[in-house]
Biopython code that builds the backbone (N, CA, C, O; Angstrom):
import numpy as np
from Bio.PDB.StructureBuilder import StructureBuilder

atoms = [
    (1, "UNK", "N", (98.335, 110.484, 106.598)),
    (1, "UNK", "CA", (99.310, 111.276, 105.883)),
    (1, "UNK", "C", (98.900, 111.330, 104.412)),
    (1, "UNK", "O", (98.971, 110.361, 103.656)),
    (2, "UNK", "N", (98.548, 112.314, 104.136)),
    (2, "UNK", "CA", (98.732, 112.710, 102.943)),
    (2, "UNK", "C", (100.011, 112.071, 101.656)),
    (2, "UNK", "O", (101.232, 112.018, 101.801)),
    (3, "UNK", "N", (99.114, 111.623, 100.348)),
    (3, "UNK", "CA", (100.219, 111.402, 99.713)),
    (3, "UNK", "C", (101.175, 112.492, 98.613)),
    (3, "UNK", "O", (100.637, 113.039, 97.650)),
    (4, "UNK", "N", (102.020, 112.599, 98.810)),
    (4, "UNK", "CA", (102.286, 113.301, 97.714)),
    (4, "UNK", "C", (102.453, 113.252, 96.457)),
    (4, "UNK", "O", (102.599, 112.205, 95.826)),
    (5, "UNK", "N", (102.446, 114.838, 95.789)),
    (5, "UNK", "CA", (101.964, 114.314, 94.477)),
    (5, "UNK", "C", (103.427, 113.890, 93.152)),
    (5, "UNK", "O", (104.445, 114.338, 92.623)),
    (6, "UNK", "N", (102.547, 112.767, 93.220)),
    (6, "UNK", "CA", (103.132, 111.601, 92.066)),
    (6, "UNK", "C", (103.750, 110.452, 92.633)),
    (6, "UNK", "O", (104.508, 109.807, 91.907)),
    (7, "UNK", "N", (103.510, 109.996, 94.091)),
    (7, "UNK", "CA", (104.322, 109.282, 94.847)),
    (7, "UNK", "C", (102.877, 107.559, 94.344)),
    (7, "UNK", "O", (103.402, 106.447, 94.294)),
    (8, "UNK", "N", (101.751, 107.624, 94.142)),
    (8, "UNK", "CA", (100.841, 106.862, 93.960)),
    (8, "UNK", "C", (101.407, 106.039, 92.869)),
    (8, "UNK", "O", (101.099, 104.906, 93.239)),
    (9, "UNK", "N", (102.011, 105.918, 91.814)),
    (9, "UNK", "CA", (101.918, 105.487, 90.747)),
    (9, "UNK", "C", (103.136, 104.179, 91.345)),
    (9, "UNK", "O", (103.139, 103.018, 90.934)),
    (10, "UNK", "N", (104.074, 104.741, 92.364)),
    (10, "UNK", "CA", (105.410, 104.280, 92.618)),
    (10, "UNK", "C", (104.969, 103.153, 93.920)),
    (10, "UNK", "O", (105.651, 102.186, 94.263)),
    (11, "UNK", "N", (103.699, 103.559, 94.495)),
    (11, "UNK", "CA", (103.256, 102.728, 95.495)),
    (11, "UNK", "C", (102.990, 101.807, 95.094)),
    (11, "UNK", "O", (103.271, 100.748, 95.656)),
    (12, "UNK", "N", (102.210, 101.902, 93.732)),
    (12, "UNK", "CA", (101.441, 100.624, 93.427)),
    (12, "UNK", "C", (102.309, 99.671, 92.363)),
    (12, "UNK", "O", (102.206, 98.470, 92.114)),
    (13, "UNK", "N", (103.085, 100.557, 91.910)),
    (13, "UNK", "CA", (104.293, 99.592, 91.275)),
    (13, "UNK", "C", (104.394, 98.531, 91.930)),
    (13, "UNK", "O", (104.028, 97.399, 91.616)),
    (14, "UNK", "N", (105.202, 99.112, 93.415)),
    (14, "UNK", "CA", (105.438, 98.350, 94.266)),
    (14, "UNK", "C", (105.228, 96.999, 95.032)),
    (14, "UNK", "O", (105.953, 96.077, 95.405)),
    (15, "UNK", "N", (103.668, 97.368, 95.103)),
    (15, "UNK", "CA", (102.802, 96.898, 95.844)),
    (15, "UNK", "C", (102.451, 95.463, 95.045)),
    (15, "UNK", "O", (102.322, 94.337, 95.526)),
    (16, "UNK", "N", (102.352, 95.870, 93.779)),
    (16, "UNK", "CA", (102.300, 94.679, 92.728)),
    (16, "UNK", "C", (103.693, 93.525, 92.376)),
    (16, "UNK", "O", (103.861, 92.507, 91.703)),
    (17, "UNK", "N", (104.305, 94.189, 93.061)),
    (17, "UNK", "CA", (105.962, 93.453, 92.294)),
    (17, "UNK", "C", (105.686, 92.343, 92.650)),
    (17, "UNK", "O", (105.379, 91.528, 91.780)),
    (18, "UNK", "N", (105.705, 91.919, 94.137)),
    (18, "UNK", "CA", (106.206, 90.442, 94.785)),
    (18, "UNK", "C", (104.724, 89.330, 94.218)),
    (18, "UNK", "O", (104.828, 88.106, 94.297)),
    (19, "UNK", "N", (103.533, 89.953, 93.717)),
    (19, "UNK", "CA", (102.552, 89.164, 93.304)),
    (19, "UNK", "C", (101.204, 90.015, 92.662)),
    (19, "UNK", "O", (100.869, 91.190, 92.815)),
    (20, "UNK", "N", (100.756, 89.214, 92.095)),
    (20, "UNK", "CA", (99.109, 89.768, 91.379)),
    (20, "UNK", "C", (98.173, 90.638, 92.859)),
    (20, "UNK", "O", (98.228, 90.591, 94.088)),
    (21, "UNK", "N", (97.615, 91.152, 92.130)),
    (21, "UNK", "CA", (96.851, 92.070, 93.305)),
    (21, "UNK", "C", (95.567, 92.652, 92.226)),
    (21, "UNK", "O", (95.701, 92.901, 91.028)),
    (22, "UNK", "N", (94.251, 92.784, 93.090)),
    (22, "UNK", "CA", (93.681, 93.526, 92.605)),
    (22, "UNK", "C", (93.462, 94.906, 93.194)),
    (22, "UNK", "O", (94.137, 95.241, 94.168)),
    (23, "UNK", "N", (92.449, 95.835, 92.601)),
    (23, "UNK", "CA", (92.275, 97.340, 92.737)),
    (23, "UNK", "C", (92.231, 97.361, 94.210)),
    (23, "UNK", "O", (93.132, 98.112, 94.584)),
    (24, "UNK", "N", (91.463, 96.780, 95.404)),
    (24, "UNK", "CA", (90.961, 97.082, 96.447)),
    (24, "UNK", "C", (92.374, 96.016, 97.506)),
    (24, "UNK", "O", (92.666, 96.429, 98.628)),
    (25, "UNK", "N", (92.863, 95.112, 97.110)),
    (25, "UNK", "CA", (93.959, 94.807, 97.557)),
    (25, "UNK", "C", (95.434, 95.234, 97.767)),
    (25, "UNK", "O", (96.288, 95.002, 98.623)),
    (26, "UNK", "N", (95.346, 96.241, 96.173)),
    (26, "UNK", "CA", (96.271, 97.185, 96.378)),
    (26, "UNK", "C", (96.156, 98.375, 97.191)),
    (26, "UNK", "O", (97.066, 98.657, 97.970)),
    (27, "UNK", "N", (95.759, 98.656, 97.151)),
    (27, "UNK", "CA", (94.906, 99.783, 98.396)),
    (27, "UNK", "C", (95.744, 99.418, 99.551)),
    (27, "UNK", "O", (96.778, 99.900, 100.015)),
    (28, "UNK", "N", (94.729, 98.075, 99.992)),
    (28, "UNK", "CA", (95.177, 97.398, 101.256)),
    (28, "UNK", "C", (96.661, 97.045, 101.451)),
    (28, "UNK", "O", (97.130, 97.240, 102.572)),
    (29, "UNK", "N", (97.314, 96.634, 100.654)),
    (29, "UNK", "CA", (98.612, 96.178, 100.728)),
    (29, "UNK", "C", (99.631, 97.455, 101.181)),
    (29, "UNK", "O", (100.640, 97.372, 101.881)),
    (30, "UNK", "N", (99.017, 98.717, 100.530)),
    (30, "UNK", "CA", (99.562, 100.030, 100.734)),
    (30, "UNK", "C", (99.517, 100.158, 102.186)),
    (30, "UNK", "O", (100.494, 100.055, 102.928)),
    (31, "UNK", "N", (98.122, 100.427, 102.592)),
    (31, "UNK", "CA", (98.304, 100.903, 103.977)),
    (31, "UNK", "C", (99.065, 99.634, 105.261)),
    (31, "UNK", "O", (99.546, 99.705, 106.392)),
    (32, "UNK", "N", (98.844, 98.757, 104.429)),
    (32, "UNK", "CA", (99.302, 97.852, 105.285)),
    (32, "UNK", "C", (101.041, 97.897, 106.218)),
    (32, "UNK", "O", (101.504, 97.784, 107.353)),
    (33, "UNK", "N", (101.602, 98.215, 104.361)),
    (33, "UNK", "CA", (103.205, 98.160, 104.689)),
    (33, "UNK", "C", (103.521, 99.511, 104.822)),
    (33, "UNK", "O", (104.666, 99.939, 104.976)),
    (34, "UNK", "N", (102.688, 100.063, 104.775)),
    (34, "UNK", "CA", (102.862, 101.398, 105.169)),
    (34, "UNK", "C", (102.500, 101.841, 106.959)),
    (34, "UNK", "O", (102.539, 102.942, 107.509)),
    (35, "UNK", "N", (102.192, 100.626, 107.449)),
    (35, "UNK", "CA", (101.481, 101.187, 109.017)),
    (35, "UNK", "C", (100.540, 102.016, 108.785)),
    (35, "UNK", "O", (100.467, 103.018, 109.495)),
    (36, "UNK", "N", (99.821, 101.850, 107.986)),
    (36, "UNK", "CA", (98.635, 102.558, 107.742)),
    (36, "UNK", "C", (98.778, 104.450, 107.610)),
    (36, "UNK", "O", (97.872, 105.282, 107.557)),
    (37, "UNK", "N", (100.326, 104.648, 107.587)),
    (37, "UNK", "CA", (100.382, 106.129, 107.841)),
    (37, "UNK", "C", (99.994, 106.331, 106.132)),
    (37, "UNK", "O", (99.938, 107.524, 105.834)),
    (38, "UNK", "N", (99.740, 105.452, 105.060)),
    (38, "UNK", "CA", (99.546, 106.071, 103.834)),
    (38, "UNK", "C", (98.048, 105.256, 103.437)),
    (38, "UNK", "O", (98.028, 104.026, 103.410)),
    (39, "UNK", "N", (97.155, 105.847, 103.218)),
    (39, "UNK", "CA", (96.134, 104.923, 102.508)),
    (39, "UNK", "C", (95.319, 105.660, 101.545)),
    (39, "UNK", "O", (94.495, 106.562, 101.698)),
    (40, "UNK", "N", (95.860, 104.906, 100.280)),
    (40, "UNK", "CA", (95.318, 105.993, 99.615)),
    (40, "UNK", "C", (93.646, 105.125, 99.287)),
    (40, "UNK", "O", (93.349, 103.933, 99.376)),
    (41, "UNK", "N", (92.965, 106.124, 98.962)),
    (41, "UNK", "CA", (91.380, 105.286, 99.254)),
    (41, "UNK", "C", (91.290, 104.666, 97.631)),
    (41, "UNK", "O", (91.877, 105.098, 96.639)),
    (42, "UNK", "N", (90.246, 103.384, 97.744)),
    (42, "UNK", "CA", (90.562, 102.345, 96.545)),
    (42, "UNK", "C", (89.860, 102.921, 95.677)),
    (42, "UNK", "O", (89.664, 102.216, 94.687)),
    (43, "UNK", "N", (89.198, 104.363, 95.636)),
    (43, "UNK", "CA", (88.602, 104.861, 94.699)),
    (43, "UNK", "C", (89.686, 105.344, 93.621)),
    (43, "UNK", "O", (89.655, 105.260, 92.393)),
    (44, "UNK", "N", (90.818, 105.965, 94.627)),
    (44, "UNK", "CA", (91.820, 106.874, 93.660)),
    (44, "UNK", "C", (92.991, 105.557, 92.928)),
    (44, "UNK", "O", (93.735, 105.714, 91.960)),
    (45, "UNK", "N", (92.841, 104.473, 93.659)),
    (45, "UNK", "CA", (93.255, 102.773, 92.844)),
    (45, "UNK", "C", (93.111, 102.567, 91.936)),
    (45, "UNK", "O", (93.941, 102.116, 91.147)),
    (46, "UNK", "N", (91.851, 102.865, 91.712)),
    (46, "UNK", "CA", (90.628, 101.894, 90.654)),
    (46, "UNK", "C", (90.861, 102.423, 89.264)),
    (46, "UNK", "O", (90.804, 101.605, 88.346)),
    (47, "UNK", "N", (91.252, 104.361, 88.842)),
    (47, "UNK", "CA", (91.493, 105.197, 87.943)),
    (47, "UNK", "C", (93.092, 104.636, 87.645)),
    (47, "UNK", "O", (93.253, 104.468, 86.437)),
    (48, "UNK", "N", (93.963, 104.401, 88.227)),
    (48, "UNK", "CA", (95.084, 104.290, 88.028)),
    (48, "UNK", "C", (95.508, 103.453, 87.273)),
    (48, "UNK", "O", (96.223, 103.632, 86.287)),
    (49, "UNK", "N", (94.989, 102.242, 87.789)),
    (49, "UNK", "CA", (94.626, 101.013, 86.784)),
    (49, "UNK", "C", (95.246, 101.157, 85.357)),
    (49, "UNK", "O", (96.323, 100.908, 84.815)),
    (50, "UNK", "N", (93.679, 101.835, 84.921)),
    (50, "UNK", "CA", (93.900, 101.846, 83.804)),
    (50, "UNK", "C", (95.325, 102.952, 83.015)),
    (50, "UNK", "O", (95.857, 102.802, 81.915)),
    (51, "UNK", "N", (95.569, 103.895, 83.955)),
    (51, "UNK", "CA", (96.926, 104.431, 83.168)),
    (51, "UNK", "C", (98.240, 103.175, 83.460)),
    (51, "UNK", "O", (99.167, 103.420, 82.687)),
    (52, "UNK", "N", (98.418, 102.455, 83.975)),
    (52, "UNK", "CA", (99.619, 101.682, 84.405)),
    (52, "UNK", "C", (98.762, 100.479, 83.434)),
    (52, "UNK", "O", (99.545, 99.550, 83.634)),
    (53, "UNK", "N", (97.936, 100.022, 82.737)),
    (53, "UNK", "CA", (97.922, 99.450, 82.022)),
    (53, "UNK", "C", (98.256, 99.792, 80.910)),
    (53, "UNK", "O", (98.906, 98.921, 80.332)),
    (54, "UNK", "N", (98.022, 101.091, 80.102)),
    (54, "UNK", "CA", (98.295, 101.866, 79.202)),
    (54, "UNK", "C", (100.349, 101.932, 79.209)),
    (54, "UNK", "O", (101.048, 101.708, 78.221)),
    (55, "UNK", "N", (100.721, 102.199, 80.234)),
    (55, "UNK", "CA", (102.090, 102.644, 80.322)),
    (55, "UNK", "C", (102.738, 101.178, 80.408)),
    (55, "UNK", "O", (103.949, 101.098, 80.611)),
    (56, "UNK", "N", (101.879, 99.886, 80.243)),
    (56, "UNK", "CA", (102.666, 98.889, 80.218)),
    (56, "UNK", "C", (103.565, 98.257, 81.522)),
    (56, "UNK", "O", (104.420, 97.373, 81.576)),
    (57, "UNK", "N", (102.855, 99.284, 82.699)),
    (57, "UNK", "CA", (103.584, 99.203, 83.849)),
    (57, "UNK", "C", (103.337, 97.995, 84.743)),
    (57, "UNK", "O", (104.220, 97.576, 85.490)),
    (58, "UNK", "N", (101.833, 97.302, 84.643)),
    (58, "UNK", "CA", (101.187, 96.188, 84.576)),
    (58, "UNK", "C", (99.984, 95.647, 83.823)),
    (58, "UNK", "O", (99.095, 96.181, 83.161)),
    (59, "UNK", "N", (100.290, 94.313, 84.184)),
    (59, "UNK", "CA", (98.997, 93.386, 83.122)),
    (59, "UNK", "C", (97.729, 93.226, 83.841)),
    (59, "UNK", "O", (98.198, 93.066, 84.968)),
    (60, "UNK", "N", (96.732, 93.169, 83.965)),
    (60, "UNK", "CA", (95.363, 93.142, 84.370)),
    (60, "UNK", "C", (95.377, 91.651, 83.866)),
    (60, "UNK", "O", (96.023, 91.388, 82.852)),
    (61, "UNK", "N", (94.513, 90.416, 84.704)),
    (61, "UNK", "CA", (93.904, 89.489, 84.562)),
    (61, "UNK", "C", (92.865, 89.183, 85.042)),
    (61, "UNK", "O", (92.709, 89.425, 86.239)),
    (62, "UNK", "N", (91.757, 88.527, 84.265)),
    (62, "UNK", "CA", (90.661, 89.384, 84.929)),
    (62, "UNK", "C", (90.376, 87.154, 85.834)),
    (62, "UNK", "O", (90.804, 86.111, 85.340)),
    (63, "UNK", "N", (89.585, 87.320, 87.094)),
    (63, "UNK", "CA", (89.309, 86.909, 87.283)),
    (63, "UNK", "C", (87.944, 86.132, 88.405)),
    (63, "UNK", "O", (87.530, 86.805, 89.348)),
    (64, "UNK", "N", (87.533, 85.107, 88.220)),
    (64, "UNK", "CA", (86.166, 85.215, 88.990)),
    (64, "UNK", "C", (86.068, 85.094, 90.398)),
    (64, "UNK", "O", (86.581, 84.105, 90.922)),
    (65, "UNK", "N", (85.378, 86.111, 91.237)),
    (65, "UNK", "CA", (85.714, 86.276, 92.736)),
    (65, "UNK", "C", (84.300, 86.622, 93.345)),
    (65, "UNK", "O", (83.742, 87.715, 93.246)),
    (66, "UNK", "N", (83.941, 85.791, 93.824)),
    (66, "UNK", "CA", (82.659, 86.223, 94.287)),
    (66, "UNK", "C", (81.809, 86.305, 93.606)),
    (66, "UNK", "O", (81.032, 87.259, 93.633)),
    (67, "UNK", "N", (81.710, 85.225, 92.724)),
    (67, "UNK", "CA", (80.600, 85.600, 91.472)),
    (67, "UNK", "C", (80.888, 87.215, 90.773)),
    (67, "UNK", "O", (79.913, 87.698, 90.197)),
    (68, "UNK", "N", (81.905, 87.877, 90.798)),
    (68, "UNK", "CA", (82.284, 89.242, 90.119)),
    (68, "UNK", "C", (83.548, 88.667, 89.358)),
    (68, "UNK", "O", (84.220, 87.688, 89.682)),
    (69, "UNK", "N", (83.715, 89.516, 88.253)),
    (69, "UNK", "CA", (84.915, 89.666, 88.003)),
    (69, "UNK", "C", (86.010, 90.155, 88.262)),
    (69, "UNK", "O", (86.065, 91.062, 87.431)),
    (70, "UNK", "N", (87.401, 90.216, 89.126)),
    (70, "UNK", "CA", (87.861, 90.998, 89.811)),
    (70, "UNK", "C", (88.943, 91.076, 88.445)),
    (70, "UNK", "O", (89.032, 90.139, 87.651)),
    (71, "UNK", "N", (89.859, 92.543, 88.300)),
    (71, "UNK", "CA", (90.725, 92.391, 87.704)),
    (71, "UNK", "C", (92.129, 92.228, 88.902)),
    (71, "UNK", "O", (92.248, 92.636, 90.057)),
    (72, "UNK", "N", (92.966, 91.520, 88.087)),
    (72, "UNK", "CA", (94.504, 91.426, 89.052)),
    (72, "UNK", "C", (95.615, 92.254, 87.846)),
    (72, "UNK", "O", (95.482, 92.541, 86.657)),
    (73, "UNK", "N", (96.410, 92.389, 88.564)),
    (73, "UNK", "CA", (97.331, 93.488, 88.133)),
    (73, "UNK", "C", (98.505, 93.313, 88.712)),
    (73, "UNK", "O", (98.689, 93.612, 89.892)),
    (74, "UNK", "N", (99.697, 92.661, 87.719)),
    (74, "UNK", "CA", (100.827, 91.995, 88.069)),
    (74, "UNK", "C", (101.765, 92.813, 87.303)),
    (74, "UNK", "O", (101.136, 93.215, 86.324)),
    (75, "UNK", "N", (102.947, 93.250, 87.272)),
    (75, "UNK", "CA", (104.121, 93.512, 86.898)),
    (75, "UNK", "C", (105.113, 93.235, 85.696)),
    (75, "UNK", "O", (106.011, 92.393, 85.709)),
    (76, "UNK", "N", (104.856, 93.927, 84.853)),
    (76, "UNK", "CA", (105.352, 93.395, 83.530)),
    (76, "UNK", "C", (106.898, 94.037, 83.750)),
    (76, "UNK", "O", (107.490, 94.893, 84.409)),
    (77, "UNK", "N", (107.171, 92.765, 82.482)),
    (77, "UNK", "CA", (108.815, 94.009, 82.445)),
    (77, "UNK", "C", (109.504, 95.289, 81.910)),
    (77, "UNK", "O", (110.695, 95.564, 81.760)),
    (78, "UNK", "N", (108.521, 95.888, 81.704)),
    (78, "UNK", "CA", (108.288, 97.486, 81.644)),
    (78, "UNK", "C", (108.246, 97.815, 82.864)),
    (78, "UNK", "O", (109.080, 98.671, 83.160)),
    (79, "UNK", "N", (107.574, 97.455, 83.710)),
    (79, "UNK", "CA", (106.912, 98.164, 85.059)),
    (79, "UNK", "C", (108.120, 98.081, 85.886)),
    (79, "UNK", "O", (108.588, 98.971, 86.596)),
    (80, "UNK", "N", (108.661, 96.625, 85.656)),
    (80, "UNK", "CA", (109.859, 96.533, 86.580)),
    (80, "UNK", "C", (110.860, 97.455, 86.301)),
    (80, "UNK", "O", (111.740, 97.731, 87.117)),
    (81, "UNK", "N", (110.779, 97.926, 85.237)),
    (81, "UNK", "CA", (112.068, 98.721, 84.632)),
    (81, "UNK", "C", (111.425, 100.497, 85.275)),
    (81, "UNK", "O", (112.123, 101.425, 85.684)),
    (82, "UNK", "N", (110.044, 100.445, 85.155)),
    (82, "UNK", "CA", (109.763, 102.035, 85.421)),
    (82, "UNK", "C", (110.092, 101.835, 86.922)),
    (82, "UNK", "O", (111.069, 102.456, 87.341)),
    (83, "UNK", "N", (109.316, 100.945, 87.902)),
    (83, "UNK", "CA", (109.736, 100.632, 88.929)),
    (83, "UNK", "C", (111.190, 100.960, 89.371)),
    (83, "UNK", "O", (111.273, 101.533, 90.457)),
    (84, "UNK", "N", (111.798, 100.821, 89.026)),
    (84, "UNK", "CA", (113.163, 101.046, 89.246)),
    (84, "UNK", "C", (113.894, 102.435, 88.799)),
    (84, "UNK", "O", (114.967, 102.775, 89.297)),
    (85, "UNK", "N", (113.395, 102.997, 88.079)),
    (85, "UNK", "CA", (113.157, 104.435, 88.002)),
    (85, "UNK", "C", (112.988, 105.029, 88.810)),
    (85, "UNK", "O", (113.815, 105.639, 89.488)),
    (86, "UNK", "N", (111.501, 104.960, 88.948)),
    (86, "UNK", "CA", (110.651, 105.627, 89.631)),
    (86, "UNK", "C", (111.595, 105.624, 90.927)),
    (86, "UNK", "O", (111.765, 106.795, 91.266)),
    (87, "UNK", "N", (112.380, 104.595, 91.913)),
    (87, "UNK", "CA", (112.738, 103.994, 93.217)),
    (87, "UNK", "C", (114.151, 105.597, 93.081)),
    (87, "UNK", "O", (114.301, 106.546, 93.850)),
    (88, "UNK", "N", (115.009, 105.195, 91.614)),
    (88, "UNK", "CA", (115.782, 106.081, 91.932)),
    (88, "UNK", "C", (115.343, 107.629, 91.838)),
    (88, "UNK", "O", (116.230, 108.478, 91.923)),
    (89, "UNK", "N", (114.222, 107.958, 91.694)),
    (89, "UNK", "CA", (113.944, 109.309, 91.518)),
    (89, "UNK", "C", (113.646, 109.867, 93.261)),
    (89, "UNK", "O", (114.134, 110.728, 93.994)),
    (90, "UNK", "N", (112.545, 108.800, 93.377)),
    (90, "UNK", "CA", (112.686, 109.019, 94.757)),
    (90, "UNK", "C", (113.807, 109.107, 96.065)),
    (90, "UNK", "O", (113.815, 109.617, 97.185)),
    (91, "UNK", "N", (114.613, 108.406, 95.338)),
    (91, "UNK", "CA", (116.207, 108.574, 96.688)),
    (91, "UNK", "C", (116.689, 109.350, 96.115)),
    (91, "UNK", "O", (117.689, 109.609, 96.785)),
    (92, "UNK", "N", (116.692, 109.987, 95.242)),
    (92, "UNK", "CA", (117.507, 110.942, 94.699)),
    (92, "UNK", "C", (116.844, 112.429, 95.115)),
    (92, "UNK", "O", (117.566, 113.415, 95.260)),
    (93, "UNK", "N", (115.322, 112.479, 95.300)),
    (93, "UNK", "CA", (114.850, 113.522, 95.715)),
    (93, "UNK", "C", (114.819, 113.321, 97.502)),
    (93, "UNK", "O", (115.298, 114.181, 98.240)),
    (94, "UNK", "N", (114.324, 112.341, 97.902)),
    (94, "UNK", "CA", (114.624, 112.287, 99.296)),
    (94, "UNK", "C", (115.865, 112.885, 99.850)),
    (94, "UNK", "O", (115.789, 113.800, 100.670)),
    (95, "UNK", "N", (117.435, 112.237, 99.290)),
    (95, "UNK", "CA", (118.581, 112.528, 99.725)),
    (95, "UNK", "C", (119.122, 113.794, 99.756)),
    (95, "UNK", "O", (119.957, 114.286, 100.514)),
    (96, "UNK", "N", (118.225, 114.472, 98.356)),
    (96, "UNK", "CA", (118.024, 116.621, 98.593)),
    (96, "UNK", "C", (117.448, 116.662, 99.432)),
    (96, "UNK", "O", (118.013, 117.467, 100.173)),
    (97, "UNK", "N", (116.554, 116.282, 99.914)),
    (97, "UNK", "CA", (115.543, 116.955, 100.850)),
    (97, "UNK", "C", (115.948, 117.013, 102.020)),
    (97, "UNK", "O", (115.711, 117.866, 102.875)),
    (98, "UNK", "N", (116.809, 115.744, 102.091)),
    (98, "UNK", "CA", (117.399, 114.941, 103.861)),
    (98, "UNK", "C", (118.896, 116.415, 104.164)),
    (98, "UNK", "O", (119.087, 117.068, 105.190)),
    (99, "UNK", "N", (119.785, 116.481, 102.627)),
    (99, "UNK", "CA", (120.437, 117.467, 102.969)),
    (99, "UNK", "C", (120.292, 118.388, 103.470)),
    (99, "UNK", "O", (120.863, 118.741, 104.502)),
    (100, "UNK", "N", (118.976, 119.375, 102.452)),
    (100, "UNK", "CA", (118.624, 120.495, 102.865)),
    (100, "UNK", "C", (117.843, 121.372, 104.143)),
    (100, "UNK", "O", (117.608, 122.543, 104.443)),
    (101, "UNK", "N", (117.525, 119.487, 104.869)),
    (101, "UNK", "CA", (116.647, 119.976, 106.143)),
    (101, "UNK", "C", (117.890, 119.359, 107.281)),
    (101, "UNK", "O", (117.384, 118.812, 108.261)),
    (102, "UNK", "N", (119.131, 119.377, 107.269)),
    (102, "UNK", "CA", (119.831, 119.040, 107.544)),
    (102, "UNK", "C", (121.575, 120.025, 108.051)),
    (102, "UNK", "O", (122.404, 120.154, 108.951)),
    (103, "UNK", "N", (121.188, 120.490, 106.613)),
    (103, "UNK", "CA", (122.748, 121.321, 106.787)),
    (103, "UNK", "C", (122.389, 123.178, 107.987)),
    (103, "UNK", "O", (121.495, 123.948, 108.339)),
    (104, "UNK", "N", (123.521, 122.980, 108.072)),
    (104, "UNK", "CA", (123.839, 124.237, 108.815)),
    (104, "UNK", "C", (123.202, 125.382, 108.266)),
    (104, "UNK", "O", (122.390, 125.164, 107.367)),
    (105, "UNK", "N", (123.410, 126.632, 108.638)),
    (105, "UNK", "CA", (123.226, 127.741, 108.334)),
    (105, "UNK", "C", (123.784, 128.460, 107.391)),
    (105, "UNK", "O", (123.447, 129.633, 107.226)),
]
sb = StructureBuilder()
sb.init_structure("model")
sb.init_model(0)
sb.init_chain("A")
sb.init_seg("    ")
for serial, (resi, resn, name, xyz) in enumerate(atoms, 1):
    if name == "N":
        sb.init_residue(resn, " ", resi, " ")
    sb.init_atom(name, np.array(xyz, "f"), 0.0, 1.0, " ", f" {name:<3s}", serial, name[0])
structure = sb.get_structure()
């Protein structure tokens, strides 16, 4: 399934809340709790990063994994706050959508 557009930024909010994660874990964590019906590939992850670091939405820590540096990316309290935004924008557009494919004639 296809994601839609602007629904990525709200995944990975997510995905980060309950703990640190890096680029290719978040990925994974997505399709995971998603039943795999969403995966967005860890290429389109990896760019995001850096805007949700910028927006303060999470912190990057960088750490050593495999002889690499992996960055992790945990949840600041900005993020929690866009997070929670972001959650009501989405039920708020879902619950139009649920009406409108819903009501009568």
């Amino acid at each position: 399934m296809d994601l839609l557009q602007g629904t990525l930024d709200l995944l990975v909010l997510r995905a980060v809340e309950p703990a640190p994660l890096h680029g290719v874990g978040i990925a994974d964590r997505i399709q995971q709790v998603t039943r795999g019906r969403s995966s967005p590939s860890r290429g389109r992850c990896f760019p995001r990063s850096a805007v949700w670091n910028r927006k303060a939405g999470s912190k990057a820590n960088g750490r050593l994994e495999n002889n690499r540096r992996a960055r992790y990316y945990k949840l600041t309290r900005p993020g929690r706050a866009q997070l929670a935004e972001e959650k009501r924008k989405w039920y708020r557009m879902t619950s139009a959508m649920n009406w409108m494919l819903e009501s009568e004639r």
